[in-house]
mmCIF file of the N, C-alpha and C atoms, coordinates in Angstrom:
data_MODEL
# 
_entry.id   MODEL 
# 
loop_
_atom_site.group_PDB 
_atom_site.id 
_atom_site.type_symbol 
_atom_site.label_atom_id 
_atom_site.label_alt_id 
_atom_site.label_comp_id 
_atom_site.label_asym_id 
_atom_site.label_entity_id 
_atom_site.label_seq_id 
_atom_site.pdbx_PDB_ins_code 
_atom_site.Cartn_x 
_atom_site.Cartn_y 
_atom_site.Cartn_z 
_atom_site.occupancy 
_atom_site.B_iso_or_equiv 
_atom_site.pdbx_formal_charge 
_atom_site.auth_seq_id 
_atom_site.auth_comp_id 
_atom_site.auth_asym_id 
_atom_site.auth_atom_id 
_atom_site.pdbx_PDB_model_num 
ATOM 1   N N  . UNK A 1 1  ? 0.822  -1.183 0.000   1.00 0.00 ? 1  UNK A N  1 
ATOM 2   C CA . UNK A 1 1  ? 0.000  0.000  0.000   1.00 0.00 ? 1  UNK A CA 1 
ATOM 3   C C  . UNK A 1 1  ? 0.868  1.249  0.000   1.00 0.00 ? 1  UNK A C  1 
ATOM 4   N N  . UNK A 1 2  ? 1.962  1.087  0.815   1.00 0.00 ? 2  UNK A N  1 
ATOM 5   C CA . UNK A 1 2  ? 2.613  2.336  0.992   1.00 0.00 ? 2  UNK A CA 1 
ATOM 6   C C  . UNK A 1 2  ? 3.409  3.238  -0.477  1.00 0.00 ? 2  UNK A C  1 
ATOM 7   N N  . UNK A 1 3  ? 4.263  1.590  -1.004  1.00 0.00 ? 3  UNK A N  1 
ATOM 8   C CA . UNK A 1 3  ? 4.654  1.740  -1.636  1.00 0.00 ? 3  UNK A CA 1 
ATOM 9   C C  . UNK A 1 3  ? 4.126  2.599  -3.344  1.00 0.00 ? 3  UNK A C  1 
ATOM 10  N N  . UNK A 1 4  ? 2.984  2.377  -3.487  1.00 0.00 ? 4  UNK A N  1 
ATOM 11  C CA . UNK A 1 4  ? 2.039  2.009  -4.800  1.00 0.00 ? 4  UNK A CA 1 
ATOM 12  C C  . UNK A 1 4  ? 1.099  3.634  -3.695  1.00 0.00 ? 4  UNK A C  1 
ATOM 13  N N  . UNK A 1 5  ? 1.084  4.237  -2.869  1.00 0.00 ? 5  UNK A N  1 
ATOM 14  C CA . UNK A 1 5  ? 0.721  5.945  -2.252  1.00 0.00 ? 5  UNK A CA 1 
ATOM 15  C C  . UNK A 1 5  ? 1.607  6.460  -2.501  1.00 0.00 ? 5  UNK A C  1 
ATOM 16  N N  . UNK A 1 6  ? 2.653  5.963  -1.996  1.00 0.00 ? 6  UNK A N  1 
ATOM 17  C CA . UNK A 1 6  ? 3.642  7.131  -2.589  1.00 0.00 ? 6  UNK A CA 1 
ATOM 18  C C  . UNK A 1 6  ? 3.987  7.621  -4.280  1.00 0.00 ? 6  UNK A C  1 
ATOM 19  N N  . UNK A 1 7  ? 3.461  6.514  -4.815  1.00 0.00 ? 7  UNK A N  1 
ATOM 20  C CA . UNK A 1 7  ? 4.071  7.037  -6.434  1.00 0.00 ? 7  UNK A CA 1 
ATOM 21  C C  . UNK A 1 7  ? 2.995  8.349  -7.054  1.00 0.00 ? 7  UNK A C  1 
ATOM 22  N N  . UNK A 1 8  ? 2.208  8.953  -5.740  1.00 0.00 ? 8  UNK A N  1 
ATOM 23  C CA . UNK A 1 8  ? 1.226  9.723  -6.724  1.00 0.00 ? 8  UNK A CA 1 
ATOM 24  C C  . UNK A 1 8  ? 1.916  11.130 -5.360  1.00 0.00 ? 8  UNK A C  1 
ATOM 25  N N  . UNK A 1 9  ? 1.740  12.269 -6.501  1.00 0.00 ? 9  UNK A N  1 
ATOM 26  C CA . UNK A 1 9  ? 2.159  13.634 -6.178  1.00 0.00 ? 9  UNK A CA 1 
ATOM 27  C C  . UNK A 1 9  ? 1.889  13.708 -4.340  1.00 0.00 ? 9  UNK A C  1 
ATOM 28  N N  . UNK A 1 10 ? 2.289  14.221 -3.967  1.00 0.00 ? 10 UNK A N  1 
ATOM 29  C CA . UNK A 1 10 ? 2.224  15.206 -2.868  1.00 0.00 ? 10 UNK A CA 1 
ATOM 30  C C  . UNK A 1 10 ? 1.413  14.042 -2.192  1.00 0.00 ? 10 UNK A C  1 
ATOM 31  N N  . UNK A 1 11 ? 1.736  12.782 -1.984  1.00 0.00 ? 11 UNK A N  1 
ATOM 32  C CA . UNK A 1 11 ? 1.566  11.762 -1.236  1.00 0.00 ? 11 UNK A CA 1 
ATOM 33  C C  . UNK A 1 11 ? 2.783  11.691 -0.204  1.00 0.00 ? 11 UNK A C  1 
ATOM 34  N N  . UNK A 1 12 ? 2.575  11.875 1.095   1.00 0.00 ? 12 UNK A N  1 
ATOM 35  C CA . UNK A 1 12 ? 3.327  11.402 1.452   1.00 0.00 ? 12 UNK A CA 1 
ATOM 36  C C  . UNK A 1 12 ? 3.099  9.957  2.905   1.00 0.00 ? 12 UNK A C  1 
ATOM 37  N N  . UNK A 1 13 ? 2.902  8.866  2.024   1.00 0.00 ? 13 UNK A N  1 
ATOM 38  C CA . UNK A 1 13 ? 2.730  7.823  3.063   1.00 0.00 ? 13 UNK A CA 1 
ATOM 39  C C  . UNK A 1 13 ? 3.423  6.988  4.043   1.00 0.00 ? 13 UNK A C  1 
ATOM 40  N N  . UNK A 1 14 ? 2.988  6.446  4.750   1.00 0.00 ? 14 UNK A N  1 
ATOM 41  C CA . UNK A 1 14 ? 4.014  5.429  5.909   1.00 0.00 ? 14 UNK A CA 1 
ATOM 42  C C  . UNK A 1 14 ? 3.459  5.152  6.644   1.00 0.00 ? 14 UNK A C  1 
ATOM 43  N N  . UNK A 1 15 ? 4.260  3.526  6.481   1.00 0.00 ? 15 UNK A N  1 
ATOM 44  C CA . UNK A 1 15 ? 3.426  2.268  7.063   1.00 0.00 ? 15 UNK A CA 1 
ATOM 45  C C  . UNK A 1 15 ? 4.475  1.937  8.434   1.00 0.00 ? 15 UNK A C  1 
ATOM 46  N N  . UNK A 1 16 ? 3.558  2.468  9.589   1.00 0.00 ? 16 UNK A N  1 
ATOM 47  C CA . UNK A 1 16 ? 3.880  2.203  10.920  1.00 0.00 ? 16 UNK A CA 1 
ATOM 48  C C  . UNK A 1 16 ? 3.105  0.791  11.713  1.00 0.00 ? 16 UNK A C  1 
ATOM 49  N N  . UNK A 1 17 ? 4.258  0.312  12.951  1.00 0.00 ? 17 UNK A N  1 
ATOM 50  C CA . UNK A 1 17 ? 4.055  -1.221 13.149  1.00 0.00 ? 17 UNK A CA 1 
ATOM 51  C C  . UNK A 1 17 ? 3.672  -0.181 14.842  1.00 0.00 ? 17 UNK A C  1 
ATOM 52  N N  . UNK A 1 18 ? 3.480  0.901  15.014  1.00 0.00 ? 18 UNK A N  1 
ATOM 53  C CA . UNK A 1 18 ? 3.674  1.528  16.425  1.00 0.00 ? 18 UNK A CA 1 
ATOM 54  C C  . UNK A 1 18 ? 3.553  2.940  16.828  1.00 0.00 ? 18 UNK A C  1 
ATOM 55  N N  . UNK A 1 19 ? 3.109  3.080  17.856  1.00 0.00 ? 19 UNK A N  1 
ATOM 56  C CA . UNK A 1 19 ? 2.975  4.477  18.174  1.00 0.00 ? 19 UNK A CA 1 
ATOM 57  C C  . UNK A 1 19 ? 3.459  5.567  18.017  1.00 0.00 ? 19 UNK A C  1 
ATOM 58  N N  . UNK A 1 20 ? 5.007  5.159  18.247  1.00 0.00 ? 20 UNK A N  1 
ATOM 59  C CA . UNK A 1 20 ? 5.900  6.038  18.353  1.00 0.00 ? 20 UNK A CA 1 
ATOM 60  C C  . UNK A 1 20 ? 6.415  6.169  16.801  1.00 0.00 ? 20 UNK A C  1 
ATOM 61  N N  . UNK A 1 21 ? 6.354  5.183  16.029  1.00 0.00 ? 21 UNK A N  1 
ATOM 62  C CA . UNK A 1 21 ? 6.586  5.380  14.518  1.00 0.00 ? 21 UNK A CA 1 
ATOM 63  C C  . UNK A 1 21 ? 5.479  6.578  13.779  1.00 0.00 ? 21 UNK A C  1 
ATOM 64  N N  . UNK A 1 22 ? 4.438  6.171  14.121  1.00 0.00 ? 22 UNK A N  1 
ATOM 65  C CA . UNK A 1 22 ? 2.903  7.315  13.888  1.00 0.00 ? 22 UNK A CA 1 
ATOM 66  C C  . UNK A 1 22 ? 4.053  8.428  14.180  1.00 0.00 ? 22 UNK A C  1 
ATOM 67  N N  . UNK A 1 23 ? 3.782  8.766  15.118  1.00 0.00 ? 23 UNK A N  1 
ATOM 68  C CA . UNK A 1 23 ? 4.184  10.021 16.087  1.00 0.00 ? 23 UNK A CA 1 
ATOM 69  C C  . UNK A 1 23 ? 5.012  10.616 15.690  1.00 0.00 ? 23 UNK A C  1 
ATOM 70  N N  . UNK A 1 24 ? 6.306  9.837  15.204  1.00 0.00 ? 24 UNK A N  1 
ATOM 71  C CA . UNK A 1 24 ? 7.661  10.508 14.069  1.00 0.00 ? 24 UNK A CA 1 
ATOM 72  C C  . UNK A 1 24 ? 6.701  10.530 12.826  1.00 0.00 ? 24 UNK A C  1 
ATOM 73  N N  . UNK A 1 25 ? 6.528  10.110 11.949  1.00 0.00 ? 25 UNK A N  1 
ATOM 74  C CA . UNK A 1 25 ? 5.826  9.864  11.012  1.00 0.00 ? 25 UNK A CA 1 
ATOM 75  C C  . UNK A 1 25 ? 5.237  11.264 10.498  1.00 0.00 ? 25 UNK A C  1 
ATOM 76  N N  . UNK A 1 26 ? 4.088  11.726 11.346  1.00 0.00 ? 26 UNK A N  1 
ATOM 77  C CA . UNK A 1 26 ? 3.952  12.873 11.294  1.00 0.00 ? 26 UNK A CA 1 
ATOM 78  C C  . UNK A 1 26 ? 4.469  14.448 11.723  1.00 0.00 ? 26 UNK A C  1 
ATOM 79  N N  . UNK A 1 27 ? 5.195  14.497 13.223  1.00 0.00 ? 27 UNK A N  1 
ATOM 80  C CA . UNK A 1 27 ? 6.390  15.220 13.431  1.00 0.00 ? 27 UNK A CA 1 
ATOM 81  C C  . UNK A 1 27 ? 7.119  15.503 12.729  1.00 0.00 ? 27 UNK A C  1 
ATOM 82  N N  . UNK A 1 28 ? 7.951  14.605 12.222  1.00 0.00 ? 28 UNK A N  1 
ATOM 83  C CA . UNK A 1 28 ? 9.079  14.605 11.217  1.00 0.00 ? 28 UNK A CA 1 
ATOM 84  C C  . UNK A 1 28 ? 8.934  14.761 9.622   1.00 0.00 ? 28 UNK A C  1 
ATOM 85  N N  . UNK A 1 29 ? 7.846  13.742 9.155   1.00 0.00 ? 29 UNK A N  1 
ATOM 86  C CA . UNK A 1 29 ? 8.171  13.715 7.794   1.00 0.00 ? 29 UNK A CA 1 
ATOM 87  C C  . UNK A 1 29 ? 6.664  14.085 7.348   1.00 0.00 ? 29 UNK A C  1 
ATOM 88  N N  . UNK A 1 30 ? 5.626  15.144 7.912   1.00 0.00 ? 30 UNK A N  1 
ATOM 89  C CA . UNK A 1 30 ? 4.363  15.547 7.844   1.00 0.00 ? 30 UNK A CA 1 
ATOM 90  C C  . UNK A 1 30 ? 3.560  14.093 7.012   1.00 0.00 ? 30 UNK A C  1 
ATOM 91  N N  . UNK A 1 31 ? 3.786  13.230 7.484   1.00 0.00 ? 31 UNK A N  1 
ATOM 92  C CA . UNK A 1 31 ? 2.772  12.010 6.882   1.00 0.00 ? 31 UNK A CA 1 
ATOM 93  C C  . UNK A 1 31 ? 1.245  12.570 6.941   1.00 0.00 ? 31 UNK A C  1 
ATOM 94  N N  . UNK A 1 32 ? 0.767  12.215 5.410   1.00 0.00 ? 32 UNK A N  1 
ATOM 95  C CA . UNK A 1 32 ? -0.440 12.523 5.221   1.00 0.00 ? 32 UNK A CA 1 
ATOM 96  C C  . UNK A 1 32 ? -1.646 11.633 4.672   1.00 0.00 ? 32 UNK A C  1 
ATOM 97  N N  . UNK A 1 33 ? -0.728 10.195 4.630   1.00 0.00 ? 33 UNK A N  1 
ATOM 98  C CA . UNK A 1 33 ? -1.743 9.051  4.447   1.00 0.00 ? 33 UNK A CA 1 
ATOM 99  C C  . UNK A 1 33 ? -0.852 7.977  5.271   1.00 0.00 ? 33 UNK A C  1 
ATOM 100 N N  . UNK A 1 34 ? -1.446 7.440  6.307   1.00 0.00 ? 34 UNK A N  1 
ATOM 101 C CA . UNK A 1 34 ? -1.033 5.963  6.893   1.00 0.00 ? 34 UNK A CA 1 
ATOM 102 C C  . UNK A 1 34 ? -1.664 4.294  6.800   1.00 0.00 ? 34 UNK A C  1 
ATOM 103 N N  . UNK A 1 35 ? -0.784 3.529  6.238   1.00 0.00 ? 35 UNK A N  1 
ATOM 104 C CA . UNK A 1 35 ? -0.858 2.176  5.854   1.00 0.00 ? 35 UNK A CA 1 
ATOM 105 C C  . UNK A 1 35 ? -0.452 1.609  7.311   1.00 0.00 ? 35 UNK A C  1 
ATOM 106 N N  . UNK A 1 36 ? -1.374 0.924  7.525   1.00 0.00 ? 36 UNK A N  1 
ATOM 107 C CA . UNK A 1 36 ? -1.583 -0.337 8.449   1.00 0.00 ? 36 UNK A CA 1 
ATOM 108 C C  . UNK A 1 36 ? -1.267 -2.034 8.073   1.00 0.00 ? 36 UNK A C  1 
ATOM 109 N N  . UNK A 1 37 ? -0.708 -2.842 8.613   1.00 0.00 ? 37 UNK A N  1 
ATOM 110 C CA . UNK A 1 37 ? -0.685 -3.903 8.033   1.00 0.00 ? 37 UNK A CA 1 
ATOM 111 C C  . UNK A 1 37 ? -1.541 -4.721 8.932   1.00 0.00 ? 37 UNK A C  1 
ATOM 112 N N  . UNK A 1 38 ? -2.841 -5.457 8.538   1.00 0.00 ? 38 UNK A N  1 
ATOM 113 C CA . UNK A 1 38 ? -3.796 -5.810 9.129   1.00 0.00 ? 38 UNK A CA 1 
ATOM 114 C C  . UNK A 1 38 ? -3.264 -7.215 9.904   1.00 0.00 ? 38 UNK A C  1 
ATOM 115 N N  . UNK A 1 39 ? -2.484 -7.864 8.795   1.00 0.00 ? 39 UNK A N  1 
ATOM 116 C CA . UNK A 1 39 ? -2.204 -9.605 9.396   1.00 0.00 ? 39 UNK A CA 1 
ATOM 117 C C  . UNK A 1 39 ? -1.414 -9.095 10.702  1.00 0.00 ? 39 UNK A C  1 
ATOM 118 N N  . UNK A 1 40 ? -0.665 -8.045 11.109  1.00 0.00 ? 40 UNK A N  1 
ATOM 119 C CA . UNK A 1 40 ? 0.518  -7.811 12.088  1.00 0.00 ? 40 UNK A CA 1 
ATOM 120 C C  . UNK A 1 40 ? 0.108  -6.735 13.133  1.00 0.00 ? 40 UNK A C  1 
ATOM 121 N N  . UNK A 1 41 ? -0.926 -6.244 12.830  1.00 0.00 ? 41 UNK A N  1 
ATOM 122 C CA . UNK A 1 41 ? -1.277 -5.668 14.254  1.00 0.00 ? 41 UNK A CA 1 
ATOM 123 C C  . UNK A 1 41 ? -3.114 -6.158 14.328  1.00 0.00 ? 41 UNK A C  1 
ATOM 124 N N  . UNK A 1 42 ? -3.002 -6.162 16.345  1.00 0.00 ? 42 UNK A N  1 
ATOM 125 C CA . UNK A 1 42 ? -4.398 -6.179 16.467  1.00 0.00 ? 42 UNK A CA 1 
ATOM 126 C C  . UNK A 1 42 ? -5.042 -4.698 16.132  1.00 0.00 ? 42 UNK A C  1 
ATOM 127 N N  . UNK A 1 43 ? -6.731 -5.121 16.181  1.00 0.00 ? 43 UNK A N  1 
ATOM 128 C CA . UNK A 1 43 ? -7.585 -3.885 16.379  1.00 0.00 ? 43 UNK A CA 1 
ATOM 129 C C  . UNK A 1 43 ? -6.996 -2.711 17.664  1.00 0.00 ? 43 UNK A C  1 
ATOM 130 N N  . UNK A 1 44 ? -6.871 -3.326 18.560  1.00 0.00 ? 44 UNK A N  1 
ATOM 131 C CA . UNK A 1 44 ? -6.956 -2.138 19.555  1.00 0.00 ? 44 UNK A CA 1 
ATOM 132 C C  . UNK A 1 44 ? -5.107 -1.424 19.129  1.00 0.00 ? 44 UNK A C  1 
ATOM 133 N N  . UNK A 1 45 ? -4.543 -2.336 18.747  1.00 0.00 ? 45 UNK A N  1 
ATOM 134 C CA . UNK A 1 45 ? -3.146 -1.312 18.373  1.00 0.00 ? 45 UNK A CA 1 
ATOM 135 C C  . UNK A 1 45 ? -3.432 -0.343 17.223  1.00 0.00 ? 45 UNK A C  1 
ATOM 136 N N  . UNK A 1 46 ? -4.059 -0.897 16.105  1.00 0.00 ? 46 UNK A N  1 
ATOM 137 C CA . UNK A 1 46 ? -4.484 -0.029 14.833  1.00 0.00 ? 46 UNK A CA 1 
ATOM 138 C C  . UNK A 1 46 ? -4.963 1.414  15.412  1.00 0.00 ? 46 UNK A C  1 
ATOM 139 N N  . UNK A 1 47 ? -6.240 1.133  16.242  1.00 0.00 ? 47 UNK A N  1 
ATOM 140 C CA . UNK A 1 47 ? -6.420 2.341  16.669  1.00 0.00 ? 47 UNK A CA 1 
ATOM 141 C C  . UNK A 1 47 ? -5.819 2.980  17.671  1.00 0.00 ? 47 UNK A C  1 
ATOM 142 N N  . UNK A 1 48 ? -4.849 2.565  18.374  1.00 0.00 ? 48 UNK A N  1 
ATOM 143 C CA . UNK A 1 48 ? -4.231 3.280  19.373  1.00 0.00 ? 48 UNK A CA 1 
ATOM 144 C C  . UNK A 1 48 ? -2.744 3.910  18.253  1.00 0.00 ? 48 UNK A C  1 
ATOM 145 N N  . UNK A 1 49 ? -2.462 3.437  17.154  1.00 0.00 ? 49 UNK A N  1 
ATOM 146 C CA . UNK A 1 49 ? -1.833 4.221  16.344  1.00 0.00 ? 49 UNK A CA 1 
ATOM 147 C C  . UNK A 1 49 ? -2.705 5.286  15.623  1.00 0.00 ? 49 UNK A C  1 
ATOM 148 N N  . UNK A 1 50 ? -3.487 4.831  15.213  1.00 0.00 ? 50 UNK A N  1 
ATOM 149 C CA . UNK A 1 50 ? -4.429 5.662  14.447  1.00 0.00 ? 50 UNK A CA 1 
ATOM 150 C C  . UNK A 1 50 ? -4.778 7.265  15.115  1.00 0.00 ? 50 UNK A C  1 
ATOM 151 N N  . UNK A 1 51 ? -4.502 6.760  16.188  1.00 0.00 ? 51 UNK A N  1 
ATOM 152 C CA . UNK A 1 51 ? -5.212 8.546  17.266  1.00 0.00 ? 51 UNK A CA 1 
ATOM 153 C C  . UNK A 1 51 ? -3.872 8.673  17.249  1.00 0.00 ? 51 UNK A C  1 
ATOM 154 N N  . UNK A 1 52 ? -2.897 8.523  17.741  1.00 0.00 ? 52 UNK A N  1 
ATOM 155 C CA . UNK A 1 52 ? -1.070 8.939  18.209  1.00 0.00 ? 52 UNK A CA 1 
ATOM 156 C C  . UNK A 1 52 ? -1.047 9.836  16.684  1.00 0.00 ? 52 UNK A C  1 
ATOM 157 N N  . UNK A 1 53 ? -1.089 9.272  15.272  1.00 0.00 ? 53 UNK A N  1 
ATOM 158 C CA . UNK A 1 53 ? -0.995 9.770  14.060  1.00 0.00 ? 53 UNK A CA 1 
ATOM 159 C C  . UNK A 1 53 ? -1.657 11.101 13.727  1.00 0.00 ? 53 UNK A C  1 
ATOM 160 N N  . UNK A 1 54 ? -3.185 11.175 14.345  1.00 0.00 ? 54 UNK A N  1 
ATOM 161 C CA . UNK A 1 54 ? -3.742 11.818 13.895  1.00 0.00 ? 54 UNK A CA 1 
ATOM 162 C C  . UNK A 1 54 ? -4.077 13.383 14.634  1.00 0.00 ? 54 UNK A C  1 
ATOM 163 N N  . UNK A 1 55 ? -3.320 12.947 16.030  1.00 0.00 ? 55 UNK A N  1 
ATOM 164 C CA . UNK A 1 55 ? -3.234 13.811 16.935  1.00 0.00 ? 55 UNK A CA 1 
ATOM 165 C C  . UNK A 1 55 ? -1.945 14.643 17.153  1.00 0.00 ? 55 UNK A C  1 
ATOM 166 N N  . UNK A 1 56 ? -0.852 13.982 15.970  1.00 0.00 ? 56 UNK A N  1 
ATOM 167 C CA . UNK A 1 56 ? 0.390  14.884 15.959  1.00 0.00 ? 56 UNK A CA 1 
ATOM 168 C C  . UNK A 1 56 ? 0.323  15.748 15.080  1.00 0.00 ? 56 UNK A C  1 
ATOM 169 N N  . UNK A 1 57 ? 1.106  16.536 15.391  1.00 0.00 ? 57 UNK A N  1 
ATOM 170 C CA . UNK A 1 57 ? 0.880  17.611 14.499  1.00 0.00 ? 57 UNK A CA 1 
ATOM 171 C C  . UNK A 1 57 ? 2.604  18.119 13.723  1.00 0.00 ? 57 UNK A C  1 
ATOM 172 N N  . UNK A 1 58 ? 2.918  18.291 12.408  1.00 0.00 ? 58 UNK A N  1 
ATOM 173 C CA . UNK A 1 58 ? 3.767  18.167 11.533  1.00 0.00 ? 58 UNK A CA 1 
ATOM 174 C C  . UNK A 1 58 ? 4.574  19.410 12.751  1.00 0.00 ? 58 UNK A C  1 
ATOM 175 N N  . UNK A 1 59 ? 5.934  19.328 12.893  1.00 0.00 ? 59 UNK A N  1 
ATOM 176 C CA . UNK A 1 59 ? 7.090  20.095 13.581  1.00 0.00 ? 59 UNK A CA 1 
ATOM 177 C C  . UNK A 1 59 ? 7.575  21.032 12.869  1.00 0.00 ? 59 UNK A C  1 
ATOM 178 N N  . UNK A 1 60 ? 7.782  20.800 11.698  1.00 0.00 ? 60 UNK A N  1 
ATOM 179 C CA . UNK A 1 60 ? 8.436  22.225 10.837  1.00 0.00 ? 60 UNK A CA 1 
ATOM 180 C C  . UNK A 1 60 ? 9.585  22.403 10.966  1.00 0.00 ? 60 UNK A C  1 
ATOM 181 N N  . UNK A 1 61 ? 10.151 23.064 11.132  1.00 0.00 ? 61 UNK A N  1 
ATOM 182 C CA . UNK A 1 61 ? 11.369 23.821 11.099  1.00 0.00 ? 61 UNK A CA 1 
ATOM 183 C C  . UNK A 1 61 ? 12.637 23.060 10.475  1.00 0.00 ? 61 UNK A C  1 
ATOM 184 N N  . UNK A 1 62 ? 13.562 22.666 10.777  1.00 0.00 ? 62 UNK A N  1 
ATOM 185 C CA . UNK A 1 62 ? 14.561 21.573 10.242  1.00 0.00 ? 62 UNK A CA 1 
ATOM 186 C C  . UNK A 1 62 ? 14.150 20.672 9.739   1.00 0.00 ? 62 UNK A C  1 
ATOM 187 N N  . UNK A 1 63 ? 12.761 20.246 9.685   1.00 0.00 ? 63 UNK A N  1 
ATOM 188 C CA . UNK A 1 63 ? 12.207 18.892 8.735   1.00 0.00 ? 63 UNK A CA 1 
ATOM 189 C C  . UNK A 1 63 ? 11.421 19.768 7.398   1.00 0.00 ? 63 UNK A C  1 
ATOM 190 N N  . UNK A 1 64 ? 11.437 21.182 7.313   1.00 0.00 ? 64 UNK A N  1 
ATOM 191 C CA . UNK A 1 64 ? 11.015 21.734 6.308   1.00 0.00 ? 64 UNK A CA 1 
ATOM 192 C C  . UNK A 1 64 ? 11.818 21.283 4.956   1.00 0.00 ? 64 UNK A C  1 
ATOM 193 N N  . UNK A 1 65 ? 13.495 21.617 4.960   1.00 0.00 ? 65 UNK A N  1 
ATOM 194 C CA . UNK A 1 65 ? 14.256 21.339 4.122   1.00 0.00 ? 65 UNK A CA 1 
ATOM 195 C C  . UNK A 1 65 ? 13.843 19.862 3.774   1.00 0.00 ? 65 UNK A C  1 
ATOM 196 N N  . UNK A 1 66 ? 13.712 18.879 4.428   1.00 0.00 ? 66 UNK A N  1 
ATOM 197 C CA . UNK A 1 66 ? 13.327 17.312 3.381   1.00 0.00 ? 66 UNK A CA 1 
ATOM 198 C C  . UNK A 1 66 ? 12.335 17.408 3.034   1.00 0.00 ? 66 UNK A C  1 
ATOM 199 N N  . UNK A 1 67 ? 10.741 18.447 3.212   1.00 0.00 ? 67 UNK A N  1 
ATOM 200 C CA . UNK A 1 67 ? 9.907  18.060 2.208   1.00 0.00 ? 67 UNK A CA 1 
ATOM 201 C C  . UNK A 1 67 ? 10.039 19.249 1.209   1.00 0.00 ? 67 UNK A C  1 
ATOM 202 N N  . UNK A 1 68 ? 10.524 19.983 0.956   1.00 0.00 ? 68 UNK A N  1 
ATOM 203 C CA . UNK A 1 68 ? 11.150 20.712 0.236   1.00 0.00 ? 68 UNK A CA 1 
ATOM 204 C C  . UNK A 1 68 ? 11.913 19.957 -0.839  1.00 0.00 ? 68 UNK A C  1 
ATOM 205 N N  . UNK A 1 69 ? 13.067 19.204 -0.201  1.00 0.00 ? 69 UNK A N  1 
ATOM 206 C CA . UNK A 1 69 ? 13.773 18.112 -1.186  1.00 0.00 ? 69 UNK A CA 1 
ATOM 207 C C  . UNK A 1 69 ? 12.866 17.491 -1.948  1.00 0.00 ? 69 UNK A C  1 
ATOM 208 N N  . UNK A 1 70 ? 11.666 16.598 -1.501  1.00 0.00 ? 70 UNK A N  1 
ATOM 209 C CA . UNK A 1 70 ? 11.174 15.693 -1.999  1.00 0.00 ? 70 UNK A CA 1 
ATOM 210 C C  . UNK A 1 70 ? 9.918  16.531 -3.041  1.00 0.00 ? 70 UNK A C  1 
ATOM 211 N N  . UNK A 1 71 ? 9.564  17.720 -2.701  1.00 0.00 ? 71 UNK A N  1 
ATOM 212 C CA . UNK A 1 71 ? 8.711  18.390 -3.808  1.00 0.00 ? 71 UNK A CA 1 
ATOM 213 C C  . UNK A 1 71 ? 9.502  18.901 -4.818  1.00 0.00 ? 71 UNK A C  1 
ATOM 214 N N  . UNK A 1 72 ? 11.004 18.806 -4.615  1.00 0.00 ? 72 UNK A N  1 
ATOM 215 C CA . UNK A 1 72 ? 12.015 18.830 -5.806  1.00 0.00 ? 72 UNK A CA 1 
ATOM 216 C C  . UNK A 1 72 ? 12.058 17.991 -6.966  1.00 0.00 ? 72 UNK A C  1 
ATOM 217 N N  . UNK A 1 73 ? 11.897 16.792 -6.023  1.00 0.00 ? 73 UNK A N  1 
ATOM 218 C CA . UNK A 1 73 ? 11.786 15.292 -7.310  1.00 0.00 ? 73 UNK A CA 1 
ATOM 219 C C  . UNK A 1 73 ? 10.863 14.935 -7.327  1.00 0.00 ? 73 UNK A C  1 
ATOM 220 N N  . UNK A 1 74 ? 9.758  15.580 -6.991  1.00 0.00 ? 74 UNK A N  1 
ATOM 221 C CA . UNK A 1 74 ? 8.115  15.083 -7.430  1.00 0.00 ? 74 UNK A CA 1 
ATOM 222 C C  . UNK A 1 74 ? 8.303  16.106 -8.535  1.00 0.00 ? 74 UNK A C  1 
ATOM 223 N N  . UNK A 1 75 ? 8.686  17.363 -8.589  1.00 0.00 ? 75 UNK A N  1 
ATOM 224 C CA . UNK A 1 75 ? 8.970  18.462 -9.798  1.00 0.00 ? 75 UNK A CA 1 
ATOM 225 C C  . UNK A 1 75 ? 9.279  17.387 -11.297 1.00 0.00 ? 75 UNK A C  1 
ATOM 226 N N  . UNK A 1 76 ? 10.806 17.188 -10.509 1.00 0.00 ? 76 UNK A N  1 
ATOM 227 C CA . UNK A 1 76 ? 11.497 16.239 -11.660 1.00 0.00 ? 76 UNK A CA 1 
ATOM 228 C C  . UNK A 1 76 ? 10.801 14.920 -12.025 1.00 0.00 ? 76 UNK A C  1 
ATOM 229 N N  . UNK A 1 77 ? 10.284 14.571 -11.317 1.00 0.00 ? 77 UNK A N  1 
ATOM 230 C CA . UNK A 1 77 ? 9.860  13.045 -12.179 1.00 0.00 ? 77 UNK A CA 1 
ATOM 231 C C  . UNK A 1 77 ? 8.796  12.665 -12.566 1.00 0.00 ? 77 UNK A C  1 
ATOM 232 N N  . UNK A 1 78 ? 7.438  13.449 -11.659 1.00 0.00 ? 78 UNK A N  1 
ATOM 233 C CA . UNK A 1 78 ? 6.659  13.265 -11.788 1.00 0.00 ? 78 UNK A CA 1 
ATOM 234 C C  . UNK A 1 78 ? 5.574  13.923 -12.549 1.00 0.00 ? 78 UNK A C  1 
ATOM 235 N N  . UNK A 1 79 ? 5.105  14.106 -13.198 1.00 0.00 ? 79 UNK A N  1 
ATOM 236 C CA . UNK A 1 79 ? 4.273  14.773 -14.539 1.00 0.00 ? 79 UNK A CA 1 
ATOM 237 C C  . UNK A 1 79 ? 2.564  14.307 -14.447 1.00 0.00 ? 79 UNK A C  1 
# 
């Protein structure tokens, strides 16, 4: 899933096994779609990632420059 979100513009997805992955996920790299892997987590973890994800909020500042980078080569490659 993650893989096959990311190939479309101004996607930026990631597939977390954990809270604290959510939590960077969006902090760090402003994740704006999250993939779950159903066979590897239970229900109550899905949603206890699902709120951690949705309740962070993107950090900015020094993580500006990498999505900056990456709207560089969505420029270049993607059409």
């Amino acid at each position: 899933m993650e893989i096959v979100a990311n190939k479309f513009k101004s996607i930026r997805c990631t597939n977390v096994s954990n809270e604290q992955g959510a939590k960077f996920a969006r902090l760090h790299n402003d994740s704006n779609v999250l993939a779950l892997g159903a066979d590897y987590l239970s229900v109550h973890d899905a949603i206890c990632i699902l709120r951690m994800w949705i309740a962070t909020e993107f950090e900015g500042g020094r993580h500006l420059d990498r999505l900056k980078m990456i709207e560089e080569i969505e420029k270049e490659n993607m059409k």
